[in-house]
FIDO-163258 format. One record per residue (C-alpha): x, y, z; residue in three letters. Coordinates in steps of 0.1 Angstrom, whole numbers, padded with zeros to 4 digits, always signed. Layout:
! FIDO-163258
XYZAla...
! end
This chain:
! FIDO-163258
-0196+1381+0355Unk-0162+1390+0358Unk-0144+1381+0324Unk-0132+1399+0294Unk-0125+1368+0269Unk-0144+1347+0251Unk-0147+1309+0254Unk-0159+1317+0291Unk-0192+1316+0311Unk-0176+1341+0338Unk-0188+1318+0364Unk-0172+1292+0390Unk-0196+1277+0412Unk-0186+1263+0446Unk-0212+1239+0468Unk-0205+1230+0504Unk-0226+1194+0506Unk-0224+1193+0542Unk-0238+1232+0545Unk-0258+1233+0514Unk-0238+1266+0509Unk-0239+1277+0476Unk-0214+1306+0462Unk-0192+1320+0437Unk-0156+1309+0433Unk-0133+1335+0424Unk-0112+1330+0391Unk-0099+1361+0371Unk-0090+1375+0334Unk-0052+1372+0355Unk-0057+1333+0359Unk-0075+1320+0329Unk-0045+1341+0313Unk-0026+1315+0337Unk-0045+1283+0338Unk-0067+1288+0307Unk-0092+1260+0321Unk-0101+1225+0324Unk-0071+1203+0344Unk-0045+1229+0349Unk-0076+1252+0363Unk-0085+1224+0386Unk-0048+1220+0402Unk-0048+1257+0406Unk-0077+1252+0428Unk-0068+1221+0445Unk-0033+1236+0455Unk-0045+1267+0468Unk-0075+1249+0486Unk-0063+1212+0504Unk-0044+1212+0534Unk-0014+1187+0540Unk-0038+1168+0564Unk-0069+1164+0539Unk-0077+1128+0533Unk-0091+1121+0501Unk-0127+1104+0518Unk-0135+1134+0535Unk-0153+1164+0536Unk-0128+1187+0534Unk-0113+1171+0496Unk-0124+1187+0468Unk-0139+1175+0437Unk-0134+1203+0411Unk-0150+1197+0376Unk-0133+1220+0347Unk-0144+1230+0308Unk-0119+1246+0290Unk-0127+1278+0268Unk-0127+1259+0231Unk-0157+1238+0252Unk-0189+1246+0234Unk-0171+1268+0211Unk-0177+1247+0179Unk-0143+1238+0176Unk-0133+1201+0168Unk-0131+1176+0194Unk-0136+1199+0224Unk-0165+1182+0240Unk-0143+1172+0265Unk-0146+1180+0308Unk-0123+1176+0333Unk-0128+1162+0369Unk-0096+1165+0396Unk-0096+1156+0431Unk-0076+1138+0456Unk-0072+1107+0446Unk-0082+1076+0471Unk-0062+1052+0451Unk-0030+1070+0453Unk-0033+1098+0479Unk-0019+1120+0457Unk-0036+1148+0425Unk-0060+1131+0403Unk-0071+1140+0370Unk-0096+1124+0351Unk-0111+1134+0316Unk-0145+1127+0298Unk-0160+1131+0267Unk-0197+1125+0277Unk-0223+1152+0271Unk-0218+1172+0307Unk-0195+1197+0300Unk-0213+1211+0270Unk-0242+1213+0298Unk-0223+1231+0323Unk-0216+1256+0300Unk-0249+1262+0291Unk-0263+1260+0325Unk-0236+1292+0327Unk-0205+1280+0345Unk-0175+1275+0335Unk-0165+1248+0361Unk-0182+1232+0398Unk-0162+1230+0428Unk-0183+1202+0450Unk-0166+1194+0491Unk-0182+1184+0522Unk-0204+1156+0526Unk-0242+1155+0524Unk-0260+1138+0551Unk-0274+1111+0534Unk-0283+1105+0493Unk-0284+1135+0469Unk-0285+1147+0433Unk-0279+1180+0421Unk-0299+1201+0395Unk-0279+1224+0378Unk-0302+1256+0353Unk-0291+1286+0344Unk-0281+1298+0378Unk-0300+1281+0394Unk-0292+1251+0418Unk-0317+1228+0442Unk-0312+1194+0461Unk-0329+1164+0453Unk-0335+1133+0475Unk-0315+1101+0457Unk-0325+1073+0479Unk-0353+1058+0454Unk-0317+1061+0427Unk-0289+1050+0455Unk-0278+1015+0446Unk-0287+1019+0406Unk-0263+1011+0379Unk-0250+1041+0357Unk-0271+1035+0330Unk-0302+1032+0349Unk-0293+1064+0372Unk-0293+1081+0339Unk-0322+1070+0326Unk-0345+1079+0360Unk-0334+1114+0356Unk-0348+1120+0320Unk-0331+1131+0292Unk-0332+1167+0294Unk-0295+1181+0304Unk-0260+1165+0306Unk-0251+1144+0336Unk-0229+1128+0355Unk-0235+1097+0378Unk-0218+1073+0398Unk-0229+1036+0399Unk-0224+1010+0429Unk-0182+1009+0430Unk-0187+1047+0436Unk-0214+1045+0465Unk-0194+1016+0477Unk-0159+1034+0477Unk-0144+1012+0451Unk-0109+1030+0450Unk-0109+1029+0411Unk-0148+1037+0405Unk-0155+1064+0374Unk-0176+1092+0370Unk-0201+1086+0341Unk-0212+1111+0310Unk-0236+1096+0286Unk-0215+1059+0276Unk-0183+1080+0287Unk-0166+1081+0316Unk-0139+1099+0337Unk-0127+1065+0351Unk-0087+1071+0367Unk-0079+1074+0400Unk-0111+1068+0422Unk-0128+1099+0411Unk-0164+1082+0415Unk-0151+1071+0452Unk-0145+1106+0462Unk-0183+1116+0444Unk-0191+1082+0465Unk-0180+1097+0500Unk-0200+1125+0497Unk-0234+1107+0489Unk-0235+1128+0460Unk-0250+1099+0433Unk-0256+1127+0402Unk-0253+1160+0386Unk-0276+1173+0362Unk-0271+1205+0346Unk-0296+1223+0315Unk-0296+1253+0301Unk-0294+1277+0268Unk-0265+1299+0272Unk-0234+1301+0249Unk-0200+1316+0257Unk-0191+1343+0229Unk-0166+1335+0208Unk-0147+1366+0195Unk-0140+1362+0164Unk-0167+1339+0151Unk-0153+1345+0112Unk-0116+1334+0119Unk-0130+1308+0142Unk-0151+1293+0116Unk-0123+1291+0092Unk-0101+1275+0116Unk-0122+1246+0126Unk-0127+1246+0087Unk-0092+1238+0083Unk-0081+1220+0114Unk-0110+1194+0103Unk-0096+1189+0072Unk-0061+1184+0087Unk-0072+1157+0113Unk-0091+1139+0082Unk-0063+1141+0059Unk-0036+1126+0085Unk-0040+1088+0084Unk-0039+1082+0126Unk-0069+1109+0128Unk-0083+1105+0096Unk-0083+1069+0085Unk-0066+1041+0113Unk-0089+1060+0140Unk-0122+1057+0119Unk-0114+1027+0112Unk-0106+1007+0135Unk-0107+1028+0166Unk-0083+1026+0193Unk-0083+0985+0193Unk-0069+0988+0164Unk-0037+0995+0182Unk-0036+0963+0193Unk-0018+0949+0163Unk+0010+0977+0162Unk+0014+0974+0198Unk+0022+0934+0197Unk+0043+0939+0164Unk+0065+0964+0185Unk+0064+0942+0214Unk+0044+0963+0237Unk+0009+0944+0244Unk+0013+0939+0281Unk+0004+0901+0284Unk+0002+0881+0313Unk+0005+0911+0342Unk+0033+0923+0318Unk+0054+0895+0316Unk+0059+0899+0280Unk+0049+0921+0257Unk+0033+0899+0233Unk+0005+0875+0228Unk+0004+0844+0209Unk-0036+0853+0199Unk-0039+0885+0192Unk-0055+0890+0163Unk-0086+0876+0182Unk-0087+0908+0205Unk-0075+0927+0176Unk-0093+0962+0162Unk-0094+0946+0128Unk-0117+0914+0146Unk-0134+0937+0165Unk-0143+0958+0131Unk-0153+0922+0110Unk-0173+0905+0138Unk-0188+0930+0160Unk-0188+0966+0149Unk-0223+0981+0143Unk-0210+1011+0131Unk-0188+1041+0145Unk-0198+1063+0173Unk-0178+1090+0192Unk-0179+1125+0212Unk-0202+1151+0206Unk-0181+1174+0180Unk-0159+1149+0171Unk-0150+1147+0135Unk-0129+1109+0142Unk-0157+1092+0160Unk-0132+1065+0171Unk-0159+1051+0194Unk-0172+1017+0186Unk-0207+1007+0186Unk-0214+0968+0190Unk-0242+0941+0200Unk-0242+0926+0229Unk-0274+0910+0242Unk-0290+0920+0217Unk-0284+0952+0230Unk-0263+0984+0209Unk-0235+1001+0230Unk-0206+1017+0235Unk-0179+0992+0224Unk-0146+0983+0242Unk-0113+1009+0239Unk-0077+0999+0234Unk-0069+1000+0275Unk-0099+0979+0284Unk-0091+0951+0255Unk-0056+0948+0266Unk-0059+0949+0307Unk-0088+0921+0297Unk-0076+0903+0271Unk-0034+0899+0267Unk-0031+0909+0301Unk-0050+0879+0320Unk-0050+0861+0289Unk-0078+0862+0275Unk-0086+0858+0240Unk-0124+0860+0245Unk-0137+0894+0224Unk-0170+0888+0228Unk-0167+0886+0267Unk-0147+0915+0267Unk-0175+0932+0252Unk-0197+0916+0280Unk-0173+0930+0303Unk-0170+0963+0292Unk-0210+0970+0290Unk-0208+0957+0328Unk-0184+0974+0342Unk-0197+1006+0329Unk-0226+0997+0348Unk-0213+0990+0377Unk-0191+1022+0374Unk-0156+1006+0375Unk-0123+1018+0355Unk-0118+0986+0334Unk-0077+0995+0336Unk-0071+0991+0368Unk-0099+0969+0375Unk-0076+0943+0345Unk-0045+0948+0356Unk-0055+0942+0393Unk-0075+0910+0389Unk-0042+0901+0368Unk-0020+0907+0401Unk-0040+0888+0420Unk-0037+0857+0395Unk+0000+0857+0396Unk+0000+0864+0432Unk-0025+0828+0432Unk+0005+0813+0406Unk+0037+0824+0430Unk+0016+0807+0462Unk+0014+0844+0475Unk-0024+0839+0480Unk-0045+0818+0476Unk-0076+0828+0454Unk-0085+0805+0433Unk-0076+0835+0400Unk-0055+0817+0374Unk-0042+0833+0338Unk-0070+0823+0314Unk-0093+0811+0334Unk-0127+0835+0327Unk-0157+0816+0344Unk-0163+0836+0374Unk-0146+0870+0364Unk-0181+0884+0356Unk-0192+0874+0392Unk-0158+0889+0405Unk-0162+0921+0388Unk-0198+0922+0406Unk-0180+0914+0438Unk-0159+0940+0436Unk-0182+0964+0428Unk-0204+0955+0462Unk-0173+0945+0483Unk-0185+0910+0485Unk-0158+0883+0497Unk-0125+0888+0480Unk-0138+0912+0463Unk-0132+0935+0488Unk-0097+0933+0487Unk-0094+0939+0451Unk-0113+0966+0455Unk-0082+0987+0470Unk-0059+0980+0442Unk-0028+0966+0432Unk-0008+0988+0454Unk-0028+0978+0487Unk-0025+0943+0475Unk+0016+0941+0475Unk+0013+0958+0506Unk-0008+0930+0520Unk+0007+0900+0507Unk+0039+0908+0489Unk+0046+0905+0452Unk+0058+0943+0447Unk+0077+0937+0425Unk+0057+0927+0398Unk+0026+0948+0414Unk+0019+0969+0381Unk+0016+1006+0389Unk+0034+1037+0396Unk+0021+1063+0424Unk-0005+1034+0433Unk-0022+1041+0400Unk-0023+1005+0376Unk-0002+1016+0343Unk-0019+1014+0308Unk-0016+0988+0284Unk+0017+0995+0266Unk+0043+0978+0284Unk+0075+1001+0284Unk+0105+0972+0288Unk+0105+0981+0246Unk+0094+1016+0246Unk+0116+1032+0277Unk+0105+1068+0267Unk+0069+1056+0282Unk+0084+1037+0309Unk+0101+1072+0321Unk+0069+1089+0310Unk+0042+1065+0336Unk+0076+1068+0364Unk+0073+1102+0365Unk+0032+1113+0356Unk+0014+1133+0382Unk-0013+1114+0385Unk+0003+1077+0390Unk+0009+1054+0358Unk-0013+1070+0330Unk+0002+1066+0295Unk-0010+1104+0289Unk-0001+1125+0316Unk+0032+1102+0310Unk+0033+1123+0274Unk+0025+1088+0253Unk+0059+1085+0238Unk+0051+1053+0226Unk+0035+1074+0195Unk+0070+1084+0187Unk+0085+1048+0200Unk+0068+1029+0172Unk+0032+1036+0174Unk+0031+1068+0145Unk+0072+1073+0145Unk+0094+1046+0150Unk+0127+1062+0168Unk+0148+1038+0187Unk+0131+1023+0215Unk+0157+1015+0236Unk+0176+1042+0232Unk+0179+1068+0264Unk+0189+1102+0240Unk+0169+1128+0240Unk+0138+1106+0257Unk+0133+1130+0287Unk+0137+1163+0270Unk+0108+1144+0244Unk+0089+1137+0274Unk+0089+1166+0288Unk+0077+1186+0252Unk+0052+1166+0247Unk+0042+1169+0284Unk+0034+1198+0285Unk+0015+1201+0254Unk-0009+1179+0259Unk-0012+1191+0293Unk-0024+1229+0276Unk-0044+1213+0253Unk-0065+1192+0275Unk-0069+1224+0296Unk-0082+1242+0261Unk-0111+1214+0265Unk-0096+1193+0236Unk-0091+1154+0234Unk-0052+1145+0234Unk-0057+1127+0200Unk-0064+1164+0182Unk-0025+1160+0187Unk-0017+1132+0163Unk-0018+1153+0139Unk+0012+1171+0146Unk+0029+1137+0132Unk+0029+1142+0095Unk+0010+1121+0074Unk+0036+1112+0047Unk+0059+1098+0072Unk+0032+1073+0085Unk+0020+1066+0052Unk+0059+1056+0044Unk+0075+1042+0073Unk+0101+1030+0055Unk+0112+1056+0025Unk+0140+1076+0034Unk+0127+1107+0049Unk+0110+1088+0077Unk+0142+1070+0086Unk+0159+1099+0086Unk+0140+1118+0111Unk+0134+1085+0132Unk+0171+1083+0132Unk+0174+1121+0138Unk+0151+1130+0167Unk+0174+1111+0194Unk+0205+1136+0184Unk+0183+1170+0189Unk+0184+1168+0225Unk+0199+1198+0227Unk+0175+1218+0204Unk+0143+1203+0225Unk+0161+1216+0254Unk+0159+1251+0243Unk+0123+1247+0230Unk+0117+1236+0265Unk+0133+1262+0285Unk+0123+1295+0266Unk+0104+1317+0283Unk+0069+1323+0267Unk+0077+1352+0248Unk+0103+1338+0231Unk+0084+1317+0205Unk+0057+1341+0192Unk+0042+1317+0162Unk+0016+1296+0151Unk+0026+1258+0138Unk+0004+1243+0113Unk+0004+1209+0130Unk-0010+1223+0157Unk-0040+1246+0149Unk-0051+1249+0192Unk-0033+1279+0192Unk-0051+1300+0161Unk-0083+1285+0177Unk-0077+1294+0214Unk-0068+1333+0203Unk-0102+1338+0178Unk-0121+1319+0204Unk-0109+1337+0236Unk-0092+1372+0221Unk-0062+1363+0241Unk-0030+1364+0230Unk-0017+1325+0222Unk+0010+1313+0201Unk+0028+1281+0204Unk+0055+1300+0234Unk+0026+1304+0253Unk+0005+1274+0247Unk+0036+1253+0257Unk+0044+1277+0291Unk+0008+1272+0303Unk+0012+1233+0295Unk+0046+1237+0316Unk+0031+1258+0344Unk+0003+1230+0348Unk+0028+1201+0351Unk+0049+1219+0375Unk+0015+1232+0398Unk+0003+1194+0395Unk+0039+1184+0406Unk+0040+1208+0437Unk+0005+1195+0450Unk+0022+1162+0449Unk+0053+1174+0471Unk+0028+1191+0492Unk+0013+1156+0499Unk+0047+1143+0507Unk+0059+1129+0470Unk+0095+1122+0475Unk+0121+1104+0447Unk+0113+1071+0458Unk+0073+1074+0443Unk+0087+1081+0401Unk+0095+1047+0400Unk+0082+1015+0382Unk+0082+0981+0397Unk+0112+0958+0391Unk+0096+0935+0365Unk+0096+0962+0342Unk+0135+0980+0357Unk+0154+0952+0358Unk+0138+0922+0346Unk+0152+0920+0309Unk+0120+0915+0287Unk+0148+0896+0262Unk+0171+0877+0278Unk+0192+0886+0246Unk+0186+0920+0247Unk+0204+0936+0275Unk+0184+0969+0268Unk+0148+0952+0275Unk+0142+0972+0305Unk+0141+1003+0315Unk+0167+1021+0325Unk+0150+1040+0352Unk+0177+1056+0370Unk+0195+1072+0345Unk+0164+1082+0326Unk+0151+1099+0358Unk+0182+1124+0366Unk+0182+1137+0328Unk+0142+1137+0328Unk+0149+1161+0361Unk+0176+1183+0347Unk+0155+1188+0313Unk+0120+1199+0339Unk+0144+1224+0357Unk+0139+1205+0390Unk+0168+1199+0414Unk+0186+1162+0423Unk+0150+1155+0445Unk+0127+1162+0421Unk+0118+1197+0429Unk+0114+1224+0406Unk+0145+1254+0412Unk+0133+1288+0419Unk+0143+1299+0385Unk+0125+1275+0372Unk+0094+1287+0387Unk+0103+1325+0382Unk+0104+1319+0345Unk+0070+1304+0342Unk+0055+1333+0367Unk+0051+1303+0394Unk+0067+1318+0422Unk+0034+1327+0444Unk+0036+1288+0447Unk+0072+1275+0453Unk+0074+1248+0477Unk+0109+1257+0482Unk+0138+1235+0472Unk
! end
């Protein structure tokens, strides 16, 4: 074990599936100092490991699955795992998180993170125990849906699984935990390729946490900030994420109809308030979650994990459907089948409109629902056109035109909130790392009406935002937090009062401090030595670990991840041209009134590049990289 800090296991575990090699990966005091873990770990490895030529269904990608030191630490919502690779769908880094039970089993089994490559010969699963690690034969669980995968291997242990879109390279399967999932990007194609069907890992180890009476007191208080703030400690509860579904059409930002507008007429049927009055069983969330924003409904008579914001929106508004209780239906079976419900939405909504412009012809038409379960099932097994879907909406355009109202950026579908009325997210899914995520965007639609309520339309200040909260929630997911431990950091009285004169005065303020963000942005680590209430990772990181952290530092490791995740993606051959939305959404006005309903793509791209410290290409400068201690890994420029 080579590790001074807390937080840590001291171990990263590497298996070659085509060797059946088994062997330590090196990782440092000097790179979790660096990387700290989860996601930002995981590009460090990819970078350093995958050629040029590497094709993401091969034996020579990498599937690298993270925990970050506050994972099994006790601290609030850190339950969470991360799982990169090279990403089928887009060809360039993916990044996927999950909240299931495996990370927390990892970490017991005594490793910190898995690196899996290669390709087994034919069906495996893995067995994971306190330092131990042995094959097992998976053709009695090859062609099993997640839930029953998990079942068959017992309930000892946390595990991931793949269902049929993963075995049958579905470029948007997931990667299952429990009833969550890691479901961006492909990652449960890649697991696919290798004929690697599960993980199980058991065990009784702990990581030490170093200061186990400061620790305690922090998660003390950070609880009883996240419950006091009404996102995290009331609307969340509540309603879970589908109760952003009101908020979102109110502020004109439900993508309906393959984002055509941003509206629909029945909302309130797929609304988190209907959901709560005609199907909630109760709440249900992550292990060490004090939200529990998860829903638990009935469907077939049957409890499970109910539907989140993303998957009611890219199934509902967004094909228009109006239909909870098949979304539910829809949900439960695409979980099963292993399938990321965004992309899986927002391509079957492609497809329709492609059907509508006479583009081709297959028989999908806006609110038309009777065969979509059969479809999703189709997909899944590659049946018919089915197998077409299954590549995504990028592949599609490419195949029969319609690009310009093909909804994704990088290859990678975008997420519910349609930006024409929130152009700080529209910049934010242009320009994300992993394609067109709302969170590796840096969710600015929090600030654009959805906690805050700045100016929408406006352009000031909207990259240097980005980029802030960018990086942030990149450091904390590599902490091993969820993203919504940073609501928070919005203060509860101006939610609570959207409309008293304090909150109008900062909405109306933040556009002009530009130049303030800019600093914030640009200062070396060092040179913002403090601890902000609103954002307790920090005090929790340094008891947990003993490392030094303040919020300098948690922000420079946040900044050192985007840029590694952004020089991958050059590496692969990411030029300009890919931080771009399609035209429906740049220069269709959503308004015809309102001759700022787009967004503004262009403009918003050269100051998002000047505030990132990147040149007129999109490359970072060598100062750039010299101030965050990145210049082992320039790509030159």
């Amino acid at each position: 074990m080579n590790c001074s800090y807390g937080g840590y296991m001291g171990r990263v575990l590497k298996i070659n599936l085509t060797e059946r090699k088994i062997e330590d990966y090196p990782w440092t005091d000097r790179d979790r100092e660096m990387y700290l873990g989860g996601k930002i770990m995981a590009a460090k490895i990819l970078y350093d490991n995958l050629d040029i030529g590497v094709e993401p269904l091969s034996p020579d990608n990498y599937l690298a699955i993270t925990t970050g030191p506050l994972t099994g630490s006790g601290a609030p919502m850190s339950s969470r795992f991360n799982i990169s690779t090279l990403s089928p769908l887009t060809d360039f880094i993916a990044s996927s998180n999950c909240g299931g039970s495996f990370g927390l089993a990892l970490k017991k089994a005594g490793y910190d993170a898995l690196i899996i490559t290669g390709k087994a010969a034919h069906p495996i699963w893995i067995e994971l125990s306190e330092g131990q690690v042995s094959f097992h034969e998976a053709d009695v669980l090859w062609g099993k849906t997640t839930d029953e995968t998990q079942e068959a291997l017992g309930k000892d242990g946390g595990k991931i699984v793949i269902g049929p879109a993963g075995e049958n390279l579905v470029k948007y399967a997931g990667i299952f935990s429990d009833e969550r999932t890691a479901g961006r990007a492909g990652v449960g194609a890649v697991m696919g390729f290798m004929n690697l069907k599960a993980i199980v890992a058991k065990g009784s180890k702990r990581p030490e946490v170093k200061q186990p009476e400061k620790a305690k007191k922090v998660f003390s208080e950070w609880i009883k900030l996240l419950k006091s703030n009404p996102l995290t400690g009331e609307q969340l509860p509540k309603l879970g994420t589908a109760g952003l579904v009101s908020s979102m059409n109110a502020h004109n930002i439900l993508a309906t109809r393959n984002y055509k507008y941003g509206k629909y007429e029945d909302f309130e049927l797929v609304s988190g308030e209907y959901l709560a009055e005609k199907h909630l069983v109760k709440n249900k969330g992550c292990m060490t979650c004090p939200i529990q924003c998860g829903r638990l409904v009935e469907v077939d008579g049957k409890r499970v994990k109910g539907p989140e914001l993303e998957t009611i929106g890219l199934l509902g508004p967004n094909i228009e459907n109006n239909d909870l209780e098949l979304i539910l239906k829809w949900n439960l079976l695409l979980d099963k089948l292993g399938m990321d419900t965004i992309s899986t939405g927002s391509t079957v909504a492609f497809a329709m409109e492609l059907n509508e412009k006479g583009l081709w012809d297959n028989g999908l038409e806006f609110g038309k629902t009777e065969n979509l379960s059969k479809l999703f099932e189709d997909i899944a097994y590659r049946r018919g056109i089915g197998d077409l879907l299954a590549e995504g909406t990028k592949a599609l355009a490419q195949k029969f035109g319609g690009e310009d109202f093909a909804i994704n950026s990088k290859g990678l579908e975008l997420a519910a909130y349609e930006p024409r009325s929130a152009v700080g997210q529209g910049l934010g899914y242009a320009v994300a790392n992993r394609g067109g995520c709302h969170l590796n965007a840096g969710y600015l639609a929090l600030f654009e009406g959805l906690g805050l309520n700045i100016d929408p339309y406006t352009t000031k200040s909207k990259a240097v935002l980005t980029v802030l909260s960018q990086n942030l929630m990149e450091a904390v997911s590599a902490g091993g937090n969820c993203l919504f431990s940073l609501y928070a950091m919005i203060p509860g009285t101006l939610v609570r009062k959207p409309y008293s004169i304090l909150t109008r005065l900062v909405n109306k303020s933040i556009p002009h401090l530009g130049g303030i963000l800019n600093m914030i942005n640009k200062s070396k680590e060092n040179a913002l030595p403090i601890h902000l209430p609103m954002i307790p990772h920090t005090r929790a990181l340094e008891a947990v670990t003993g490392m030094k952290m303040n919020f300098g530092r948690l922000k420079a490791i946040g900044e050192r991840g985007y840029n590694l995740e952004r020089m991958f993606n050059l590496k692969r051959g990411l030029t300009k041209k890919d931080d771009g939305l399609p035209k429906r959404l740049t220069h269709e006005l959503k308004d015809s009134e309102n001759l700022k309903s787009r967004v503004p793509l262009e403009s918003l791209i050269d100051d998002y590049y000047k505030a990132r410290g990147w040149n007129s290409k999109g490359v970072p400068h060598a100062k750039t990289l010299k101030r965050i201690k990145m210049q082992e890994v320039s790509p030159g420029g």
